[in-house]
SEKOL-860702 format. One record per residue (C-alpha): x, y, z; residue in three letters. Coordinates in steps of 0.2 Angstrom, whole numbers, padded with zeros to 4 digits, always signed. Each point is the difference from the previous one (the first is absolute). Example, Ala and Ser with C-alpha at 12.3 -4.5 7.8 and 13.67 -1.06 7.14 Angstrom:
+0062-0022+0039ala/+0006+0017-0003ser/
END
This chain:
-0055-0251+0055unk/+0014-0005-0011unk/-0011-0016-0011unk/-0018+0005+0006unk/-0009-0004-0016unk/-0012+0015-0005unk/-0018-0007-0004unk/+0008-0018-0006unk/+0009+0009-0013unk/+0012+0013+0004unk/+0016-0007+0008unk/+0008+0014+0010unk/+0020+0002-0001unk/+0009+0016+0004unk/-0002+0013+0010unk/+0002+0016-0012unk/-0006+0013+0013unk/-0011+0003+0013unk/-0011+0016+0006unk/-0013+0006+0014unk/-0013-0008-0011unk/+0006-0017-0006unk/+0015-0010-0007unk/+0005-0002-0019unk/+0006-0018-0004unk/+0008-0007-0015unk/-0012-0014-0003unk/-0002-0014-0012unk/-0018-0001-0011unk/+0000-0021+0000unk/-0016+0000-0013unk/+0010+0013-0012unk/+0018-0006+0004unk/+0007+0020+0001unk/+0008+0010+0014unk/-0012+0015+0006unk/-0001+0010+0013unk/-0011-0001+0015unk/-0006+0015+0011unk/-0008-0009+0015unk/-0007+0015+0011unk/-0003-0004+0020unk/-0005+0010+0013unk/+0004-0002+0018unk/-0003-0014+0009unk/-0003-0011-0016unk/-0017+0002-0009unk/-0010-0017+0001unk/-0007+0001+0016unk/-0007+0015-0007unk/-0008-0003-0017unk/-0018-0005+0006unk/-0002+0019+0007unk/-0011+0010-0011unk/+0013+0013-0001unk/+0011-0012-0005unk/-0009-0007-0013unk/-0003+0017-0007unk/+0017+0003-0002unk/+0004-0016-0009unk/-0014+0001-0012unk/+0009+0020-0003unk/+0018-0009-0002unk/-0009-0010-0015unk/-0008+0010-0009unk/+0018+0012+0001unk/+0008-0014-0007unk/-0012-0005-0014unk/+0001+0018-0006unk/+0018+0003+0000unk/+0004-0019-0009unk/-0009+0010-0014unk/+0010+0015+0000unk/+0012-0004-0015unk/+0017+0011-0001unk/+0017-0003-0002unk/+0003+0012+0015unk/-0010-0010+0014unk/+0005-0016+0006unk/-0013-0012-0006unk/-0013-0009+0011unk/-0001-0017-0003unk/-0010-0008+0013unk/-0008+0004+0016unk/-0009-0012+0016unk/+0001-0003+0018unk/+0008-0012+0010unk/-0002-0002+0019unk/-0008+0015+0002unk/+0013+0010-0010unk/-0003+0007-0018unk/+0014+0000-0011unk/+0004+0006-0018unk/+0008-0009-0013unk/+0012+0012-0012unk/+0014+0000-0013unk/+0017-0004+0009unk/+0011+0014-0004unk/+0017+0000-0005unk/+0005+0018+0008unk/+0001+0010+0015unk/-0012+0014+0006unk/+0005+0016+0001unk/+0000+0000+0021unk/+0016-0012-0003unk/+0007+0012-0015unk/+0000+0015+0011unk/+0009-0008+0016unk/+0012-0009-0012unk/+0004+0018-0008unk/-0008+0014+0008unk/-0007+0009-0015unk/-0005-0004-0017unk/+0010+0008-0017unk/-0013+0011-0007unk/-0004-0008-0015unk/-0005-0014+0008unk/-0011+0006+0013unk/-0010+0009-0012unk/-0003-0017-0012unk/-0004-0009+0015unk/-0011+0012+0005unk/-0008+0000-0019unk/-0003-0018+0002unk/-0009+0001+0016unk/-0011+0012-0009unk/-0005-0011-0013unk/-0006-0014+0011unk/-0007+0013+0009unk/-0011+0004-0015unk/-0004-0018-0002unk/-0006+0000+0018unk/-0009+0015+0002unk/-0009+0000-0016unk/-0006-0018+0010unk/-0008+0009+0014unk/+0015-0005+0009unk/+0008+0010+0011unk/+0016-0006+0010unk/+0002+0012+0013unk/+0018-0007+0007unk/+0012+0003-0014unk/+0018+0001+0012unk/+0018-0006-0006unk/-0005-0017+0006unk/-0015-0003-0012unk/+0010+0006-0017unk/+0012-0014-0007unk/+0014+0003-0015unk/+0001-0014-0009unk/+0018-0007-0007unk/-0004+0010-0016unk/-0002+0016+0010unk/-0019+0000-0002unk/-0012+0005+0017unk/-0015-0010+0005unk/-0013+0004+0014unk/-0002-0013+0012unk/-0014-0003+0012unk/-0014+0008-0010unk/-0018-0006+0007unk/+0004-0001+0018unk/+0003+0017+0005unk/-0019+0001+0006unk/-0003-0018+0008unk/+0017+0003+0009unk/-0006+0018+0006unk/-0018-0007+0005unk/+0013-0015+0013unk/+0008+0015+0006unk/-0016+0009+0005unk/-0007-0015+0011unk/+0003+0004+0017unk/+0005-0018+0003unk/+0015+0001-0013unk/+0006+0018+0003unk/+0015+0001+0011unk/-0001+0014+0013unk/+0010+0014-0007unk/-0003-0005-0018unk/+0002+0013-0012unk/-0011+0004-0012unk/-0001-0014-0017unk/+0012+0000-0014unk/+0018+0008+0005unk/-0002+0017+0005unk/+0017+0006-0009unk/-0012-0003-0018unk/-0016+0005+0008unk/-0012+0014-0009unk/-0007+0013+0011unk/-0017-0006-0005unk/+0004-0019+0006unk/+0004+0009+0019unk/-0015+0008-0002unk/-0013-0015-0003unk/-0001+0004-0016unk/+0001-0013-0014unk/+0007+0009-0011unk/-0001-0006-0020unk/+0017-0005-0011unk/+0007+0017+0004unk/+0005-0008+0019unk/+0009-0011-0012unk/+0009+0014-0007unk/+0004+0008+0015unk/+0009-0016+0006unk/+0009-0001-0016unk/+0005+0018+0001unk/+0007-0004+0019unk/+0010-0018-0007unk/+0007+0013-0017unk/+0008+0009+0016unk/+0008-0010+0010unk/+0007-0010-0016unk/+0008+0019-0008unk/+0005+0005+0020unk/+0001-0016+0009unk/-0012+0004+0013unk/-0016+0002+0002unk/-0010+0016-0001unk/-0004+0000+0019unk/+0010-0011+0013unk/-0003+0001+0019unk/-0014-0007+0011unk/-0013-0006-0008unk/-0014+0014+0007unk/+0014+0014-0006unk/-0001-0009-0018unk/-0018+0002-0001unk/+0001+0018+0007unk/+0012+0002-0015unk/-0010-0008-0013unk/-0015+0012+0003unk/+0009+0016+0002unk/+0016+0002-0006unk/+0008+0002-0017unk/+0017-0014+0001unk/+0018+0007-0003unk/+0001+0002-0020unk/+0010-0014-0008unk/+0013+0012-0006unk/+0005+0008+0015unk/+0004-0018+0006unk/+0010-0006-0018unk/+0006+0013-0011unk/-0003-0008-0016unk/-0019+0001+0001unk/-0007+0015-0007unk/-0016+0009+0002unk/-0009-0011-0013unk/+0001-0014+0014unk/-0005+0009+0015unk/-0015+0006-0010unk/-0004-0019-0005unk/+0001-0006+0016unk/-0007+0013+0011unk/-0017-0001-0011unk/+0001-0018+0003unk/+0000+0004+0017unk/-0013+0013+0001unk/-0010+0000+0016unk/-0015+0003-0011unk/-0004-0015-0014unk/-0008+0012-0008unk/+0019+0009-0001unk/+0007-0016-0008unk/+0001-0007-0017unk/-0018-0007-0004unk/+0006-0017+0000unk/+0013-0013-0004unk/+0000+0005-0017unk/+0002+0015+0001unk/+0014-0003+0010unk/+0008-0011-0009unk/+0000+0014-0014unk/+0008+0013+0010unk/+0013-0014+0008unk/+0006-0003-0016unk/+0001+0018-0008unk/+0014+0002+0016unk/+0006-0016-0003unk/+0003+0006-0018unk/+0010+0014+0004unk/+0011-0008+0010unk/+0014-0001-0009unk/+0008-0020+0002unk/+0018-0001-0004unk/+0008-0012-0012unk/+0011-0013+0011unk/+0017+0005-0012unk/+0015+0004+0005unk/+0008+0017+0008unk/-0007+0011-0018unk/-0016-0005+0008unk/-0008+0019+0011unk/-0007-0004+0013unk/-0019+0009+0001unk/-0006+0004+0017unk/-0016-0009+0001unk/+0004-0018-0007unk/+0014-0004+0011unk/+0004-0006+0017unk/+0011+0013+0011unk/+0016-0009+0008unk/+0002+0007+0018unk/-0016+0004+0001unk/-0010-0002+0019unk/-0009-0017-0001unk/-0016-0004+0012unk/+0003-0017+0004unk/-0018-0010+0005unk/-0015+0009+0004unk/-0014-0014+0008unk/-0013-0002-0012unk/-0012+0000+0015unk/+0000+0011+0013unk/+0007-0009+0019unk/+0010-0012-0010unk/+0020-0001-0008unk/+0006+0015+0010unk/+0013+0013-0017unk/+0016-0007-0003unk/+0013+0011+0003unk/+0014-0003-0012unk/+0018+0005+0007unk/+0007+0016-0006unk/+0012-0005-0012unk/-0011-0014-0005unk/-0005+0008-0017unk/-0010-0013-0012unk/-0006+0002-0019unk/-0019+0004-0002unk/-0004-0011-0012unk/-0013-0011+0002unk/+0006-0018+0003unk/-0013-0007-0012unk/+0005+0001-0020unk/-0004+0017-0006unk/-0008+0002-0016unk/+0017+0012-0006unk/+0019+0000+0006unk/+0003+0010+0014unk/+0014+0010+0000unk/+0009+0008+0017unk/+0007+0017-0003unk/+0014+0006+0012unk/-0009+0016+0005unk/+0001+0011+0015unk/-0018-0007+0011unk/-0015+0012+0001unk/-0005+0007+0016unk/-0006-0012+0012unk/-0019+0004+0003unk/-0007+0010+0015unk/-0013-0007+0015unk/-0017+0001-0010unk/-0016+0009+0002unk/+0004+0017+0014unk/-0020-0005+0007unk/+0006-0011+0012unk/-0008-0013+0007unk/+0006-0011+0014unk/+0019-0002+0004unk/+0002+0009-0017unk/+0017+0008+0005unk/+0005-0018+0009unk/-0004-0006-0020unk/+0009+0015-0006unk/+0017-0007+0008unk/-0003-0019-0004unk/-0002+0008-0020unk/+0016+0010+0002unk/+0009-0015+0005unk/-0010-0015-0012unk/+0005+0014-0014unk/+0018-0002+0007unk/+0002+0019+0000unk/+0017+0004+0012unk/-0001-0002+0018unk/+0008+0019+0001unk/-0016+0008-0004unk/-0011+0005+0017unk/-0019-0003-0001unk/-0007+0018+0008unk/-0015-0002+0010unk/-0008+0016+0010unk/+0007-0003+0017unk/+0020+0002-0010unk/-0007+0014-0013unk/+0008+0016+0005unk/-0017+0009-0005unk/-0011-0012+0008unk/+0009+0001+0017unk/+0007+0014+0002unk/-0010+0010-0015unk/+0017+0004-0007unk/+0002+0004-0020unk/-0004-0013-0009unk/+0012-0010-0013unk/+0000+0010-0017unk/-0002-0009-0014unk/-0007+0002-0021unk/+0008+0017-0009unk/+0007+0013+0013unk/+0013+0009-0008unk/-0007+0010-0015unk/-0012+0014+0001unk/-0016-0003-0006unk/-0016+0011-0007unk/-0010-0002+0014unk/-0006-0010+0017unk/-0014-0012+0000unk/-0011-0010+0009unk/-0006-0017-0005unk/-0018-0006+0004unk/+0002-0018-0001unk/-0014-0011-0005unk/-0004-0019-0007unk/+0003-0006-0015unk/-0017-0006-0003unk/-0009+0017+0003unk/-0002+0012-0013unk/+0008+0019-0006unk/-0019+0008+0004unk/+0004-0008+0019unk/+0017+0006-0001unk/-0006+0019-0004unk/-0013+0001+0012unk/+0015-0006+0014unk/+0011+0014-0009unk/-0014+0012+0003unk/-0003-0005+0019unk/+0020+0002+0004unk/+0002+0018-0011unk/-0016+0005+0012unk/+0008-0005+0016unk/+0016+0010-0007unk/-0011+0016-0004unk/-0006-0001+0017unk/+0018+0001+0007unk/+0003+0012-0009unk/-0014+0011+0004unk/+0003-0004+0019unk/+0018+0004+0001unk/+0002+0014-0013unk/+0015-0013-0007unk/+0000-0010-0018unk/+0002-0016-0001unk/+0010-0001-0016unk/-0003-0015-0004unk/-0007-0009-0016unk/-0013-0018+0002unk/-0001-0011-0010unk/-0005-0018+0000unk/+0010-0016+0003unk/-0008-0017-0007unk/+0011-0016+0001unk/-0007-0003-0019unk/+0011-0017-0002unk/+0013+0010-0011unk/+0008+0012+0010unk/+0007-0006+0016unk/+0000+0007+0016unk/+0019+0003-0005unk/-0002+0009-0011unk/-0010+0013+0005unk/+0012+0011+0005unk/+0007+0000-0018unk/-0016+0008-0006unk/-0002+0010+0015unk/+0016+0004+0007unk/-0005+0014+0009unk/-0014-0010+0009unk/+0002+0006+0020unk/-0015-0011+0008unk/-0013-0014-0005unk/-0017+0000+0009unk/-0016-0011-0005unk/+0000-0018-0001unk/+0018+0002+0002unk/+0002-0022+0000unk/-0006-0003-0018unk/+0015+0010-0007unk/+0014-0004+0013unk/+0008-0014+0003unk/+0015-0009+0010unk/+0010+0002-0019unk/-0002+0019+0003unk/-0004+0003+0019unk/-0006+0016-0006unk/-0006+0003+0017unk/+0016-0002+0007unk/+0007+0017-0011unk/-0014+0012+0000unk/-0016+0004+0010unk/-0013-0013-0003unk/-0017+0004+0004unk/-0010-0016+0001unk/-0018+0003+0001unk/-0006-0017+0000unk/+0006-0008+0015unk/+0008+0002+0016unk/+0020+0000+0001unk/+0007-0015+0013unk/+0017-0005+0004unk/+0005-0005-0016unk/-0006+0012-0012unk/+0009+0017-0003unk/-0013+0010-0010unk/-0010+0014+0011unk/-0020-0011+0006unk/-0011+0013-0002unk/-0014-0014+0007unk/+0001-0008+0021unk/+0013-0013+0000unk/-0009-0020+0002unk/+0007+0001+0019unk/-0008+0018+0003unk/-0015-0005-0009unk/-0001-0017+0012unk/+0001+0009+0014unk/-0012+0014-0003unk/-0011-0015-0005unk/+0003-0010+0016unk/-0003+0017+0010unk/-0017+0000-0008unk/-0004-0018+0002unk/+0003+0000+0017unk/-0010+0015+0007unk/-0015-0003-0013unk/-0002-0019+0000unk/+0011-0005+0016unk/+0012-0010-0013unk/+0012-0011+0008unk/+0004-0011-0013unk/+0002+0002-0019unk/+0004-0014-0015unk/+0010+0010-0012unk/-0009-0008-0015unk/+0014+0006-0012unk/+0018-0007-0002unk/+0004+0017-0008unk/-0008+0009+0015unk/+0015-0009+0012unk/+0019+0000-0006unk/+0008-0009+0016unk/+0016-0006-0011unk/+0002+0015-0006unk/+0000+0008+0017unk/+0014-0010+0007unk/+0011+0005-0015unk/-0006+0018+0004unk/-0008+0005+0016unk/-0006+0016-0009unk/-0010-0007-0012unk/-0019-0005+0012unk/-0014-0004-0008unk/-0019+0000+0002unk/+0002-0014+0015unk/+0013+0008+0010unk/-0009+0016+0000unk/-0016-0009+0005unk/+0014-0009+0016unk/+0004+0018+0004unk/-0018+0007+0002unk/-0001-0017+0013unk/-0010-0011-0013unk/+0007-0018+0000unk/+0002+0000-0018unk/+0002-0018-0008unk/+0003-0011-0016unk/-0012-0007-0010unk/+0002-0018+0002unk/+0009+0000-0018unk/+0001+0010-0015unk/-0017+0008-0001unk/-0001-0005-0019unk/-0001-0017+0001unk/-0010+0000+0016unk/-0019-0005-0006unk/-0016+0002+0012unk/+0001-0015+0010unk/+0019+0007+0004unk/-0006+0016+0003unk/-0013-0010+0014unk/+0014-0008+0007unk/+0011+0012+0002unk/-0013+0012+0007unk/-0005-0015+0013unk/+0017-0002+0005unk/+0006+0017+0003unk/-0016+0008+0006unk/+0004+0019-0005unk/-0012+0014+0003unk/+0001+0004-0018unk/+0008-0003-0017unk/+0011+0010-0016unk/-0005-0007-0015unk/+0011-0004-0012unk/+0004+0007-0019unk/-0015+0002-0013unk/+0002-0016-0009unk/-0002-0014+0015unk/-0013+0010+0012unk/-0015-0011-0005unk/+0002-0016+0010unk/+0006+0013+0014unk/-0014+0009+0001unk/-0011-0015+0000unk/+0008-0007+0012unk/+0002+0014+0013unk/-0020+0006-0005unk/-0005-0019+0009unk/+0012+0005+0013unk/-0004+0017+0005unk/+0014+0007+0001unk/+0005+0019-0004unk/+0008+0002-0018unk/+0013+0014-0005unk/+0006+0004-0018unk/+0018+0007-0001unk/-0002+0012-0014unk/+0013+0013-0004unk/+0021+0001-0006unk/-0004-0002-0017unk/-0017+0004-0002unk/+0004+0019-0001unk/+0008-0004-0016unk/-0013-0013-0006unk/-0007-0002-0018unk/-0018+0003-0003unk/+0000-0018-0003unk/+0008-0005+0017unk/-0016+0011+0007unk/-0011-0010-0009unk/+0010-0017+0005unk/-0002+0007+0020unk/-0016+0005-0001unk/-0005-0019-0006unk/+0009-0007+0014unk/-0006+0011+0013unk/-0018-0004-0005unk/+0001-0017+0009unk/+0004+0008+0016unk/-0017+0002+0012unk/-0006+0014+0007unk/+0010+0007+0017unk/+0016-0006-0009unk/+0015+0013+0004unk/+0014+0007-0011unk/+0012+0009+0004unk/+0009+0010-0013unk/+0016+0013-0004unk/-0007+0010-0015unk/-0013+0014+0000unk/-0016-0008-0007unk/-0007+0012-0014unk/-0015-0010-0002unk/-0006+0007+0016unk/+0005+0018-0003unk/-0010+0008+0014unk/+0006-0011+0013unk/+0017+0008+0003unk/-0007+0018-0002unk/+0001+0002+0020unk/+0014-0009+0003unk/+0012+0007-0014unk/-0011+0016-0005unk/+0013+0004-0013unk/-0002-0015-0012unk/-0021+0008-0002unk/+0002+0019+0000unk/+0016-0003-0013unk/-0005+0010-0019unk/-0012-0009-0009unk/+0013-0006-0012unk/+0012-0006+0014unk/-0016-0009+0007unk/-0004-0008-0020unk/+0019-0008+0000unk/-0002-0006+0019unk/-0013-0012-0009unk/+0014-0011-0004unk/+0005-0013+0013unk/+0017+0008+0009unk/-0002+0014-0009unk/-0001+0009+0017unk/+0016-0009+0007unk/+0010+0005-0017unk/-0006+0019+0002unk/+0005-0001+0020unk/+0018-0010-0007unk/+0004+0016-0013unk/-0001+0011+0016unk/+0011-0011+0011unk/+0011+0002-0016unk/+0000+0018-0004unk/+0005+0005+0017unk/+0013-0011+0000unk/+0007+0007-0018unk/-0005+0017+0011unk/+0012-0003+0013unk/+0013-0006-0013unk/-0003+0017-0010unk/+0000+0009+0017unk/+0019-0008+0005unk/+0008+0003-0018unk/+0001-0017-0006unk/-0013+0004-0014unk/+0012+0010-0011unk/-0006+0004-0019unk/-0003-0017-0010unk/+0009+0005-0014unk/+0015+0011+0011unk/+0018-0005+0002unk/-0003-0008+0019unk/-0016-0008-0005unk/+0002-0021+0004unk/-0016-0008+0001unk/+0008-0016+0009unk/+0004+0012+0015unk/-0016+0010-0002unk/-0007-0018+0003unk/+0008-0005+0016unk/-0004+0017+0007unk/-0020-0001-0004unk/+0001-0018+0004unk/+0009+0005+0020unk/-0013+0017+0001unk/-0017-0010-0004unk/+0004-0011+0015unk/-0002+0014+0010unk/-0013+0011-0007unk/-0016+0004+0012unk/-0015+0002-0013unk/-0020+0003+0003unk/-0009-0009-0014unk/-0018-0003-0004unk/+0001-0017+0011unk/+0011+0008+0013unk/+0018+0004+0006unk/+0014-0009-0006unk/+0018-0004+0008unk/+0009-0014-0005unk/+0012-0012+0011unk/+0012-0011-0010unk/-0011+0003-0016unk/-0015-0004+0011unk/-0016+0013-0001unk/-0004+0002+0020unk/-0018-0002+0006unk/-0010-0004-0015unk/-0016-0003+0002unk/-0007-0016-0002unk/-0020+0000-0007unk/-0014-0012+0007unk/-0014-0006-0012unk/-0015-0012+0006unk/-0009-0010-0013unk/-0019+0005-0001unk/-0015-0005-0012unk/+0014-0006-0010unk/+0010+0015+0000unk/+0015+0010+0008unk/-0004+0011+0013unk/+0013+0010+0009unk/+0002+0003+0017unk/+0014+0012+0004unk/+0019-0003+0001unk/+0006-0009+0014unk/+0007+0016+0007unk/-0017+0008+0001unk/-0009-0013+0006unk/+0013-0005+0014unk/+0005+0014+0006unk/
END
């Protein structure tokens, strides 16, 4: 390749890099006499034998007319476009030769990034940002990689205008690899991007938001596999920036976290505006002169000596595996570009290394737990609990104490923890549904529950950790017990956690109010085989089937292996189902032959349904562990997807649906002959759930009461931390009649829960029964 003349002009040299899509070569312009760069994108197999293909040529003419609009774009802050053409079948794109490294090379050259800098690097990227998207151009792959830093210290974009004729190659069923993730590198990726969505400059931002991360804590938001990453990127909130360094204040976690709002609509309105509020942060962090020892040092401007370094993360995901530095291998922080002030190195003690992210856990999530304690070189002393070694979990000892346990306090309370995003009139009405169940304990038992709720929100400003500190006499969480908990706190490890969104598994300590995935599975299986003679299911949801996470812990079974244990030969979809188009879904379907099909998440149903709609085959929709906890807008979003789905289409769900209120009335008479008000707050999805979870937990704080461990909040023997461990052992072996049934719990698991069976009819949900009604 090395001499290959591009289009009888450009003279190719060196090798600078190479990617998935194509090689970057320092070249030589022979008309213009000046070094410049080349980006020569290739696909596999070589293009030329290609190019007469319609498709082909569709995609060419695309790459030009990218090109000719980014050589417009004119800012210091993207690497200029000088030329653009084809050659053998392979377009290529002439730019600036620059004198710099990206920001990929900084961060495994140094690990992190000073503050400063990070913050100017990422006011740069927003002015060419502006230049771009006031342009109509979107780039939609911002990543380390694709951001240089000039000599000077001054960040250009690279790569602008073939984010979408590179995402269009990677679409083609002849170029796609088998396995291929999703286009652009999922550790960057917007929610909307995995949901087919376009997406506007905002996609940009969120990327941006992702890259400022990694720079401040020197790894990414997300790490793992690439399907637990996009789990991560549509439903959970990342570790805030200053758990993980201690310099960073709340001012930063706000920036970033509305950067990286699932919502666009939640995120600055666009570069400008981000650019704005980068720069009021940037302008309070205080940069410290490079003098001599009279200099103070000020917290956020300077680099911590001994602080934990993460070493390489791979830009993309399947590629450089982290870099684990030795333990005494500590290194500077600063970056190994020029920085646009001194740095200075104060001999401080090291902030806290930073806990596993994100408690939702998707796949292998304590596996990546352990590979974070050790990248973070936190000491190999420290045990990593999992449930099978958890005193409480095996055994249903007391738990660990932890938060304030020593001093009296006022009064006990119990959090009803809910999403940040949700608002205090849905935080009331959950208030209301736990003080009813509460009242209704009381009235059956002839005890008080002396206990004051309040609501918990994970509002971006107070920590899980902190919660005790403003609640110190708090003795239980229930709710959506996940969006204020977190591996920092494992609140659910010290007091009696009553989740009502999902089903508890091997790994999770909190108290699943909902059927576990395995016991959902196999109730699903059960019904399969007797109704429709099923003896062979593609589970079409990698979410839906954890077997790495099941060889780390044999307890933790998902929807597949309860679908093995009802006899269904439960199998794979040939890759991940998000990058799996219609004519894959056809071949896959043809080459496995099963008697019916789970479809996958919302955002990638369409070319299944297509596909399985030609084929005949009998659809099911997975619907349930968070949905009892859903935002309207999530309703809204399901009830789009599910549209596509034909008629005689199955699902099979873990909630009480309260769109259909009359349908449970004989099965769980309860929920319909409750007060009129109780029925007007059972409106609410889960609303039923939470009320059945605040009797779970009023018998257990009525057993506590009963033994003596309750004393008088505010006597001399009051400790809330052992009041904790007490409620949290008793609740595990409470026996409770609820509106939707009785409740026992092993290992934090709810024991035959029952699992709900909907068929699609003139284009809406009609239910059948429960699996336990209809089976027998």
């Amino acid at each position: 390749m090395r001499g290959r003349l591009l289009s009888g002009r450009y003279e190719l040299g060196e090798l600078l890099g190479a990617g998935g899509m194509g090689e970057v070569w320092r070249a030589r312009d022979r008309e213009l006499g000046r070094e410049v760069a080349v980006k020569l994108l290739l696909g596999p197999g070589g293009d030329g034998d290609r190019e007469e293909r319609p498709e082909r040529r569709e995609q060419l003419a695309r790459f030009r007319r990218e090109a000719r609009a980014v050589a417009s774009l004119d800012s210091p802050h993207i690497v200029a476009v000088h030329d653009h053409g084809t050659d053998g079948g392979s377009p290529y794109l002439v730019m600036a030769l620059v004198d710099g490294r990206t920001l990929h090379e900084v961060l495994a050259e140094s690990g992190r990034a000073a503050v400063a800098d990070a913050l100017g690097w990422a006011v740069d990227v927003c002015r060419g940002l502006e230049v771009a998207h006031a342009a109509g151009i979107v780039h939609r792959d911002i990543k380390p990689a694709n951001i240089m830093v000039t000599g000077e210290g001054v960040a250009k974009v690279v790569d602008f205008g073939i984010a979408k004729y590179t995402e269009a190659r990677s679409s083609d069923p002849q170029l796609t690899q088998t396995g291929q993730a999703p286009f652009g590198s999922v550790l960057y990726m917007a929610p909307e991007r995995f949901q087919q969505r376009d997406g506007d400059g905002r996609t940009d931002l969120y990327a941006l938001g992702c890259v400022l991360y990694e720079l401040l804590v020197g790894r990414p938001p997300f790490v793992g596999h690439a399907a637990g990453i996009m789990y991560n990127h549509l439903n959970d909130e990342p570790l805030r920036p200053s758990r993980a360094r201690a310099e960073l204040g709340p001012d930063m976690d706000r920036l970033i976290l509305s950067l990286m709002a699932k919502d666009p609509d939640d995120r600055p309105s666009d570069a400008r505006a981000a650019r704005e509020e980068l720069e009021r942060v940037r302008g309070r962090v205080r940069v410290p002169s490079p003098g001599g020892a009279g200099d103070e040092p000020e917290a956020a401007g300077l680099e911590v000596e001994g602080a934990a370094e993460v070493a390489d993360v791979a830009d993309e995901v399947g590629g450089a595996a982290v870099a684990l530095p030795e333990p005494e291998d500590v290194r500077p922080a600063a970056p190994v570009v020029p920085a646009r002030r001194p740095h200075v190195v104060a001999k401080v003690p090291a902030p806290p290394p930073p806990p596993a992210p994100a408690r939702r856990r998707p796949r292998n999530a304590l596996i990546a737990a352990a590979v974070a304690l050790v990248v973070l070189a936190i000491p190999t002393g420290i045990a990593i609990s999992s449930s099978s070694s958890s005193p409480s979990a095996s055994s249903g000892g007391p738990a660990p104490v932890g938060g304030p346990s020593s001093a009296a306090v006022d009064e006990y309370v119990v959090g009803v923890a809910y999403d940040w995003s949700l608002d205090e009139q849905y935080a009331r009405e959950r208030v209301a549904i736990v003080e009813a169940a509460f009242k209704d304990a009381e009235r059956t038992s002839g005890e008080k529950v002396p206990v004051r709720v309040v609501p918990v929100k994970d509002d971006r400003e107070t920590p899980a950790t902190e919660m005790l500190k403003n609640y110190p006499g708090m003795i239980a969480l229930i709710g959506d017990t996940s969006s204020v908990d977190g591996v920092e706190a494992e609140l659910d490890r010290i007091m009696a956690a009553i989740d009502t969104c999902k089903g508890s598994s091997g790994t999770d300590f909190a108290f699943g109010m909902m059927p576990s995935e395995f016991d959902m599975g196999a109730q699903e299986g059960r019904y399969l085989t007797g109704a429709y003679d099923v003896k062979k299911v593609i589970v079409g949801s990698e979410y839906h089937w954890d077997t790495d996470s099941v060889e780390y812990d044999p307890n933790d079974r998902a929807l597949g292996h309860g679908l093995r244990e009802a006899g269904i030969d439960a199998v794979e979809s040939a890759t991940y189902p998000d990058g799996m188009d219609e004519e894959d879904v056809a071949r896959d379907v043809a080459d496995q032959r099963p008697d019916t099909v789970t479809l996958p998440s919302y955002g990638v149903r369409e070319g299944w349904v297509d596909a399985l709609k030609k084929s005949g085959q009998l659809m099911v929709v997975q619907e349930g562990y968070r949905a009892s906890c859903a935002t309207e807008r999530d309703h809204e979003y399901a009830d789009s997807a599910d549209k596509l789905v034909p008629d005689g289409t199955l699902r099979f769900r873990s909630f009480h649906d309260e769109r259909q209120p009359k349908a449970d009335c004989e099965l769980f008479p309860k929920v319909c002959t409750s007060p009129a008000a109780l029925r007007k707050m059972f409106e609410a999805r889960g609303g039923v759930e939470l009320y059945d979870a605040g009797l779970v937990l009023a018998a257990g704080i009525g057993q506590v009461s009963k033994a003596g461990a309750l004393p008088e909040p505010d006597g001399p023997d009051a400790d809330p931390g052992l009041v904790r461990a007490s409620l949290r052992e008793a609740v595990d072996g409470v026996d409770v009649e609820g509106l939707l049934g009785r409740y026992r719990f092993k290992e934090h698991q709810a024991l035959g829960r029952p699992v709900w069976i909907d068929v699609r009819e003139k284009g809406e949900w009609k239910q059948l029964g429960t699996v336990g009604s209809l089976t027998g």
